[in-house]
N, C-alpha and C positions, 0 to 999 in steps of 0.2 A: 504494500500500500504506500504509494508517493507520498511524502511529506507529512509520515505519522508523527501524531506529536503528541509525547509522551509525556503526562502531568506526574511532576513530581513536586510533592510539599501543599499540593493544593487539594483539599476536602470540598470545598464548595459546588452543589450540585449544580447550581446554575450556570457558576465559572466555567466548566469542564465543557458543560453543552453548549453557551454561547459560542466559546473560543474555538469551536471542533477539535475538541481534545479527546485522547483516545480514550474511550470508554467502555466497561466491560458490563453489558445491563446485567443490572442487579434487580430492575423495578418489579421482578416476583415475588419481592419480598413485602412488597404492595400489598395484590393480591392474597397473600399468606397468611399476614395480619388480619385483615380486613375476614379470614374466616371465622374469628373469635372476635367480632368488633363485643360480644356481651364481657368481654373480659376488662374489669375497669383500669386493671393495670399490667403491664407486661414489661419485666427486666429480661434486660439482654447481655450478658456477660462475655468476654471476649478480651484475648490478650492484646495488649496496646499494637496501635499499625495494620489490625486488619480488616480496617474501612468501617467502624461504627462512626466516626463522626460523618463519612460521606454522608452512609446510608440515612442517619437522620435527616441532614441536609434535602437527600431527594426526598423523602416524607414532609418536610417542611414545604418543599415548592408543589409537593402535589396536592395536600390539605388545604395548606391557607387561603381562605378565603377573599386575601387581601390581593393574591395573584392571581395570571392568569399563565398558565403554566403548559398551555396544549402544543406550542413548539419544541421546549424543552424535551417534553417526553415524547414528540413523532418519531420515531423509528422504531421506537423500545416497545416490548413485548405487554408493556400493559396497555399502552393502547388498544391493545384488539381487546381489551375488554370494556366495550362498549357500553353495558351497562354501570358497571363498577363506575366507571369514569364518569358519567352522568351523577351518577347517585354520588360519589366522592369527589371527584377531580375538583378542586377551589370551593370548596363547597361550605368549609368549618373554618373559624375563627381558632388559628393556633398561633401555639405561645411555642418557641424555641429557644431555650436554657442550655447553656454551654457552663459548664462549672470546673473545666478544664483550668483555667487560671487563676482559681483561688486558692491563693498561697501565702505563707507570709511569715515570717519569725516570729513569730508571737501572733494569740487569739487578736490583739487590734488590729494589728496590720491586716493579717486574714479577713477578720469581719468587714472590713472597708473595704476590700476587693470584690466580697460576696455582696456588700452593700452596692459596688459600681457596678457589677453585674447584671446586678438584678433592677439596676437603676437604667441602665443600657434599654432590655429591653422593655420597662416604661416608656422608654423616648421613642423606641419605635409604634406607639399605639398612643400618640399624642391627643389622637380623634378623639379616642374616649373622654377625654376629659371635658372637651367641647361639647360632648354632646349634653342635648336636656334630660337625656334619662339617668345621667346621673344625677347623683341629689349635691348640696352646697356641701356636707362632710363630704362623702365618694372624691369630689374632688379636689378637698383640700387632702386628702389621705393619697391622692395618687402623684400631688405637686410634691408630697414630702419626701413619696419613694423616688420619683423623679430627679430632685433633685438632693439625692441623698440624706437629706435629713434627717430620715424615721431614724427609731432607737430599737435596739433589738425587736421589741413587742412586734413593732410594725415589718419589720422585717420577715419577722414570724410567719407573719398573715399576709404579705405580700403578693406571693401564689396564689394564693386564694382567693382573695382579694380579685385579683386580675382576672381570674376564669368567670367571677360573680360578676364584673364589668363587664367583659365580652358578651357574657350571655343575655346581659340589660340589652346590651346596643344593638347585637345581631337578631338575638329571638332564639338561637339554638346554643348547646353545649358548646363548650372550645375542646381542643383535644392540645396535650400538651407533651412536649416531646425535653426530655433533660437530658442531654448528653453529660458523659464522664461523671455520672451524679456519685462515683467516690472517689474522687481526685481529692476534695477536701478533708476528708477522713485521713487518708493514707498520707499526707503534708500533715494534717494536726498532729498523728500519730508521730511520726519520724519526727513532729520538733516539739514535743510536749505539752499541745495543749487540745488535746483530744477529746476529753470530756465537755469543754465551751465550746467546742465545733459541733458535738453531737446533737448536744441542747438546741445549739442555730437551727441544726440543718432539720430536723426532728419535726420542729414547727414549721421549715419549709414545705417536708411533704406532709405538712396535714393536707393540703392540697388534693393529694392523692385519694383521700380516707373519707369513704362516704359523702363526696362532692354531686349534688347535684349539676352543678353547672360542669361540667366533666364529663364529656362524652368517652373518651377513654384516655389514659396516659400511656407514654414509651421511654421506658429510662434503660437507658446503656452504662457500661462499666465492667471495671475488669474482675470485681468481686462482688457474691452476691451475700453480703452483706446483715445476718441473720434478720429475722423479721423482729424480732422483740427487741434488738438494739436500737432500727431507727424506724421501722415501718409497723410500729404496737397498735393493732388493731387494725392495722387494714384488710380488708376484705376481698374478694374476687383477684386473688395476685396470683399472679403464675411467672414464673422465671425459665430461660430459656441457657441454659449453659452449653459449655462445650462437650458436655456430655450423652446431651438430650439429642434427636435427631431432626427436629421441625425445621430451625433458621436457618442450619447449617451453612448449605449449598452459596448464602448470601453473604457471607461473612471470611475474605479468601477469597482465593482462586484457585479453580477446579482443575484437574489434571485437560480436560476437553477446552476449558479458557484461556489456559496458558498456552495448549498445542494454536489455535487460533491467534494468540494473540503473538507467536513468533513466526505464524506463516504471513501472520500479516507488514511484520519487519523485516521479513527476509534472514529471519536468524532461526530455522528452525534445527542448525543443525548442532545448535549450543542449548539444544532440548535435557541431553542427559547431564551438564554441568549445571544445570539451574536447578535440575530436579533434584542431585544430590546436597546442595548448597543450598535450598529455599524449600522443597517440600516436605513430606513425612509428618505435618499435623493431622492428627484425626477428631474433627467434628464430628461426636456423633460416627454417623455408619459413614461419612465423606474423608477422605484425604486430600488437607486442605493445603496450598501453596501459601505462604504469607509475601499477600500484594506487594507492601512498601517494598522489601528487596525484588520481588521482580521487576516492578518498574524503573528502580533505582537503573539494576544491573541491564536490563534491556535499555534503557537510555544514556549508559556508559557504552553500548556496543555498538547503539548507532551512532555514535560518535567517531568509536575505536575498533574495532572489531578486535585487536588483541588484548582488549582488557580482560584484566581478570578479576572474578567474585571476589567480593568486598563482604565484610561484618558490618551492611547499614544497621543492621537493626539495633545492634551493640548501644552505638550513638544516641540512640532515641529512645532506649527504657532504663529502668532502674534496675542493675545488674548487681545492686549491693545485696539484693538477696540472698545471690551465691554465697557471698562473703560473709554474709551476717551468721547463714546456716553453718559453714565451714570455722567460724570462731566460736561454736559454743563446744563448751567444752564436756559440757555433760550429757551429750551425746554422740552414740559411738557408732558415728556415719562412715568411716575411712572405709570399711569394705562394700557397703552400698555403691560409695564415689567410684572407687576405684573398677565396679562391676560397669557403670555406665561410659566410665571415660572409656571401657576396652571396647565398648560396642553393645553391649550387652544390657539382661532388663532385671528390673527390680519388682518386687512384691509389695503395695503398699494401699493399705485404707485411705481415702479420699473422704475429706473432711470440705463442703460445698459451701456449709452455713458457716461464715465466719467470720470474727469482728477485728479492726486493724488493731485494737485495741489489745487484742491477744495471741496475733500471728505465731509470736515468738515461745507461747506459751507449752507448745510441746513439739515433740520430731513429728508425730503427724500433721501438724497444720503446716508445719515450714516445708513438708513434701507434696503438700494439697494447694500449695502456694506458687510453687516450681510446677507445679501442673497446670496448674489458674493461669497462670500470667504466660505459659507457653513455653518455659526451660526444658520440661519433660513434656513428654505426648504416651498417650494408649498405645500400646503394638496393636497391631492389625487381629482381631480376633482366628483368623486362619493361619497366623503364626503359630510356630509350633512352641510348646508349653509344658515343663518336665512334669508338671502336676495341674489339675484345675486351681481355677483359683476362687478362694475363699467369697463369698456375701462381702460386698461392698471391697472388694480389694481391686484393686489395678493392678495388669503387667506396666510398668513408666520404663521408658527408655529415651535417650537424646535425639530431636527428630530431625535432625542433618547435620552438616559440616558446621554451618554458621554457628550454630549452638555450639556445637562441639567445643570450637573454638573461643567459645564465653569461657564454658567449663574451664579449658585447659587453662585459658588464661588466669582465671579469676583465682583457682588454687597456685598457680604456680609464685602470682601477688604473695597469696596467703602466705608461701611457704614463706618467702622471702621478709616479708613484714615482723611475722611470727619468730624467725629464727633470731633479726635485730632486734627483738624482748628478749631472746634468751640471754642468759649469761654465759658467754662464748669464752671467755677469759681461759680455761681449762683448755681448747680444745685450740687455742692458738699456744699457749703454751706448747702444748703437744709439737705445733707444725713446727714453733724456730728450735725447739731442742732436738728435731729432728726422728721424735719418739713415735717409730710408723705403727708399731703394738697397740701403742693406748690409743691413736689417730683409728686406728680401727675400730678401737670397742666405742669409741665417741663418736664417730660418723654412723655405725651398726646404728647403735641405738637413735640416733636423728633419724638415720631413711625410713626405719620400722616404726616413725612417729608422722611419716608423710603419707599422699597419697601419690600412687603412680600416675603414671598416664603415657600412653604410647606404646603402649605394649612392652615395658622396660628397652625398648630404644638407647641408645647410648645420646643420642640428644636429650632426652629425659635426666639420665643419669647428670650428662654436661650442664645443666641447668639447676640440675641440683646442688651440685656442688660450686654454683654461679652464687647462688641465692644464700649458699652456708654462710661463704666468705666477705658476701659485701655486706655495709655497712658495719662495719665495725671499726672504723678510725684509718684502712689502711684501703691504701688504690689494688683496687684487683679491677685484672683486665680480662677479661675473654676473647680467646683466638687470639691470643697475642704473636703477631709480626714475628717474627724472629727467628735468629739464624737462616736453616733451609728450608723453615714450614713455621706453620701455627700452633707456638702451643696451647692446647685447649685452654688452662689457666694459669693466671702467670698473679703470683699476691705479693705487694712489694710494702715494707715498712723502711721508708727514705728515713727516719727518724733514727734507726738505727742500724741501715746501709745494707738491711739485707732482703731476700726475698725465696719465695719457690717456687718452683714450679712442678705444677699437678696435668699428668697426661691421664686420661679416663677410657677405659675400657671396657666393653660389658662381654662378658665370659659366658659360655653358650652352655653351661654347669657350672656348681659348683667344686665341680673336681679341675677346671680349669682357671680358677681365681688366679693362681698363684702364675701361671703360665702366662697368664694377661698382663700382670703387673710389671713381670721380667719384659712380655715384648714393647711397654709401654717407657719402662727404664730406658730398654734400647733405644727406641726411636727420640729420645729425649737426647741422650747423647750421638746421633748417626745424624740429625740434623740440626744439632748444633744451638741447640734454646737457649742454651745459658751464654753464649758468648756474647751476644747483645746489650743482656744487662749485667755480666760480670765488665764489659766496656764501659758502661755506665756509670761504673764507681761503685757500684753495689759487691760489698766485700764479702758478705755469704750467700751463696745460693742453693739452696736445697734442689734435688731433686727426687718428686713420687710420683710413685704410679702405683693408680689406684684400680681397682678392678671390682668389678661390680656382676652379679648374677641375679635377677630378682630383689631380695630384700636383702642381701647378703652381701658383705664388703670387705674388699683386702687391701691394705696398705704395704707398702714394700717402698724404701728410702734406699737409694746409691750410696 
C-alpha cells in the first residue's frame, strides 16, 4: 500500500481517521458492547499499550451526541450495521474521562490534577450551563467545577452531577466512558498517599452506583480493582479481563491483523521476527500481538528495512515490578525466575480482585501482577503439561523476546545493585592477597544466591562477575583492550598500583572446572593481558581464571 502511514504515539480516534492513518478496525467492539447495553457498568482491564485508550476514543466519536461521526466510521465494519447505527451512532450525551494524568507527590498536588481534569471536561459542555433547565444552584455548582474551585465534596459529586445535567438538557441518559480509571490509585500507592486518593476517587464513581441518569458506563485499566475497595455497592458490574474471552479479539492485534497489516507495507517477510519479539499474549482463547511494538517496529522498517527489534515497550511501562518482586527477600522466587528466564513455565494461582494498596502483600499477588500488566502470559492450553493443573492455577511463562529481555535485564540491575549493599571487603581481600581457595568459597556462595539466565552461557557467567566487582571504590573494566585480545575482566586499585585480571570460563561439567581454569590461565599469558597494565605503572598484577559449570565455581591464581 503506497504511502502507508503508520501512527505512532497517537490514541485519538478521530486523529487516525481524518489524517488516513493506518488503521486496524476494531469498531466490533461497538457492536459487542452494545449486546449487554442492560449492563450499567462494564470494566475492561488490559496491560498498558494495547489500544484501550484508542478504543475509548472511537466509542467516544461514535456515542456522543454532540458529533457527527458517519465519515469517520465509513469503511469500518460497523457501519453495515445499519440499524445499530440508527438506534446508537451520535445518539447519547457522553462524558469522556481520561485519568491517565493524575499524579502528583503528595494527595495536593494529585487532587489539583484530578480537580483540572475533571474541570477540563466541564469546559467542554459549557452549553449546559447556559441552558434554562438548569436551575441558578446547577449552575453556580458547575462554574465552580469549571473553574476549579469546588473543595473535595464537590469534586465528589462532580460525575454525577454532570450525567444529572446532561440528562436535564438532552431528555435521555448520558453514557460515560473513564479511561485509565486506576492510574491514580497505583501513583497514590507508589508515593504514599493512597488512602486520600481512595476517599476522592470513591465519591467519583458514585456516578456509576445506581444513577438514573446513566444509561450505561465503560471504564478501562490495567487492574480490576476489588469491588468493596472502591466500587461498594455497585450493582449490575461485570468486568472483562485478560482472562475472560468476550473483548479479547479488540484489545491487540491478531495473528490474521498483523499478517495484513505487513502485506500491506510490503514487509511481510519480517513476519517471523515480529512474531517472536511482539507476540505470545493470550487473551482469553486469542493470541494477542501487543500493537505499540508492532507499529513502532513496522514504522522503523519502512524507514530502514535493516532495522532491528527494539524493547518499545520497556520505555512506556513501569518495569519496577520486576525489581520490586526480585528485592523481597522473604520470598523464595530464585527457582521460579530462573524456570522462566530458561524458557520454561511456572504453576501459579491468579489473584484478579486486587487493591494497589496491597500488591506487595504476598508472592501470589506480585505473580497475579506480572500476569495483569502483561510480564507473564497463559501457555497455550494445547501445550503440553507434566501434570493438570490445579482450580484457579495458571501455566505463566514469558511471552517473547521483548519481555524476555525486561526479565534478563531487570535481574541482572538486581544483581549488581544488591551485590554494592553487600559487604565485599572479604572477598576483595581475597583477590589482592591472591587467595584463589577462599575467592572460590566466596564467589560459590554469591552465584548460589543469584539467578541465572541464558542457559548458564559464559556471557551470563561474564556479567556476573561484571556486577560482583563494580562499584566498590575500584575501576573494573570489561573486555579490556589488551595485549593480543580482550580480557574479559581486568579490576585495577590505582591507589595502591595494583590490579587482576579474571579470564571466565564455563566448563561443560563439573569434572572439567579445573581444566577451564588452566586453559583460561593460558590464554591470559599466550596473549599477553598483563603487559599493558604492568606498562602502566601498575606494580602487581594478578592473574585468575575462573571456571564456572552451573552453580558451581573454581578459582585457580598463576
Amino acid at each position: 500500500m503506497a504511502g502507508l502511514k503508520i501512527p505512532v504515539g497517537r490514541s485519538g480516534f478521530a486523529d487516525i481517521r481524518k489524517n488516513g492513518y493506518y488503521f486496524i478496525d476494531k469498531s466490533g467492539l461497538i457492536e459487542e458492547l452494545l449486546k449487554t447495553e442492560a449492563t450499567q457498568v462494564t470494566l475492561i482491564t488490559r496491560p498498558r499499550r494495547f489500544g484501550k485508550t484508542l478504543a475509548m476514543s472511537m466509542l467516544a466519536e461514535f456515542f456522543d451526541v454532540q458529533k457527527d461521526s458517519q465519515k469517520l466510521f465509513s469503511g469500518l465494519s460497523i457501519i453495515g450495521k445499519k440499524e445499530l447505527c440508527k438506534n446508537w451512532m451520535n445518539q447519547y450525551p457522553t462524558i469522556f474521562l481520561s485519568l491517565k494524568s493524575v499524579d502528583g507527590l503528595d494527595f495536593p498536588s494529585a487532587y489539583a490534577q484530578l480537580a483540572s481534569v475533571i474541570a477540563e471536561v466541564y469546559k467542554q459542555h459549557l452549553f449546559l450551563a447556559e441552558s434554562s433547565k438548569l436551575n441558578l444552584f446547577d449552575k453556580e455548582f458547575f462554574f465552580k467545577i469549571a473553574g476549579e474551585q469546588g473543595n473535595l465534596k464537590d469534586i465528589k459529586n462532580s460525575i454525577l452531577k454532570l450525567t444529572q445535567f446532561m440528562e436535564l438538557y438532552y431528555g435521555k441518559p448520558a453514557i460515560l466512558l473513564i479511561d485509565e480509571y486506576d492510574v491514580p490509585f497505583a501513583k497514590a500507592s507508589e508515593k504514599g498517599y493512597y488512602p486520600e486518593m481512595l476517599d476522592a476517587a470513591k465519591g467519583i464513581m458514585e456516578a456509576i452506583k445506581d444513577n438514573s441518569s446513566l444509561k450505561f458506563a465503560i471504564l478501562t485499566g490495567c487492574l480490576r480493582i476489588a469491588k468493596e475497595s472502591i466500587f461498594t455497592g455497585t450493582n449490575n458490574f461485570v468486568s472483562d479481563t485478560i482472562s475472560d474471552t468476550r473483548l479479547n479479539e479488540y484489545f491487540g492485534f491478531t495473528q490474521q491483523e498483523v499478517n495484513t497489516l505487513l502485506k500491506h507495507a510490503g514487509l511481510a517477510g519480517y513476519a517471523a521476527q515480529i512474531k517472536e519479539w511482539y507476540d505470545g499474549y493470550r487473551f482469553g482463547n486469542f493470541e494477542i500481538y501487543c500493537p505499540w511494538d508492532v507499529m513502532n517496529h513496522v514504522r522503523d522498517l519502512m524507514l530502514d528495512p535493516s532495522s532491528q527489534p527494539k524493547n518499545f515497550w520497556e520505555n512506556t511501562s513501569d518495569n519496577g515490578i520486576i525489581r520490586m518482586f526480585l528485592n523481597r527477600t522473604d520470598f523464595d522466587i530464585h527457582d521460579k525466575f530462573e524456570a522462566l528466564l530458561a524458557g520454561g513455565f511456572i504453576r501459579e494461582e491468579i489473584e484478579e480482585n486486587l487493591t494497589y494498596d496491597t500488591l506487595g502483600s504476598s508472592e501470589r499477588n506480585l505473580w497475579s501482577l506480572l500476569y495483569l500488566f502483561g510480564y507473564l502470559t497463559k501457555m497455550d492450553p494445547e501445550e503440553a503439561l507434566d501434570e493438570p493443573l490445579k482450580p484457579r492455577q495458571f501455566a505463566l511463562k514469558i511471552p517473547n523476546t521483548e519481555i524476555m529481555g525486561i526479565f534478563q535485564k531487570s535481574v541482572k540491575t538486581w544483581f549488581t545493585d544488591s551485590s554494592a549493599k553487600q559487604d565485599r571487603r572479604e572477598l576483595f581481600s581475597a583477590l589482592w592477597a591472591g587467595n584463589d581457595r577462599k575467592l572460590t568459597t566466596l564467589i560459590s556462595d554469591l552465584l548460589f544466591g543469584t539467578i541465572s539466565y541464558h542457559d548458564y552461557k559464559e556471557s551470563f557467567y561474564h556479567a556476573f562477575l561484571t556486577g560482583l566487582f563494580s562499584n566498590a571504590g575500584y575501576c573494573v573494566e570489561s573486555n579490556y583492550k589488551n595485549g593480543l585480545g580482550r580480557a574479559d575482566i581486568v579490576v585495577k586499585d590505582r591507589t595502591n598500583r595494583r590490579a587482576a585480571i579474571c579470564e571466565a570460563k564455563r566448563a561443560g561439567s563439573e569434572q572439567e572446572l579445573e581444566t577451564e581454569c588452566w586453559k583460561a590461565l593460558q590464554q591470559i599469558e599466550e596473549r599477553q593481558y598483563a603487559v599493558k597494565i604492568e606498562h602502566d605503572g601498575f606494580r602487581e598484577v594478578g592473574r585468575f581464571g575462573i571456571s564456572f559449570f552451573q552453580k558451581k565455581c573454581l578459582v585457580k591464581k598463576k
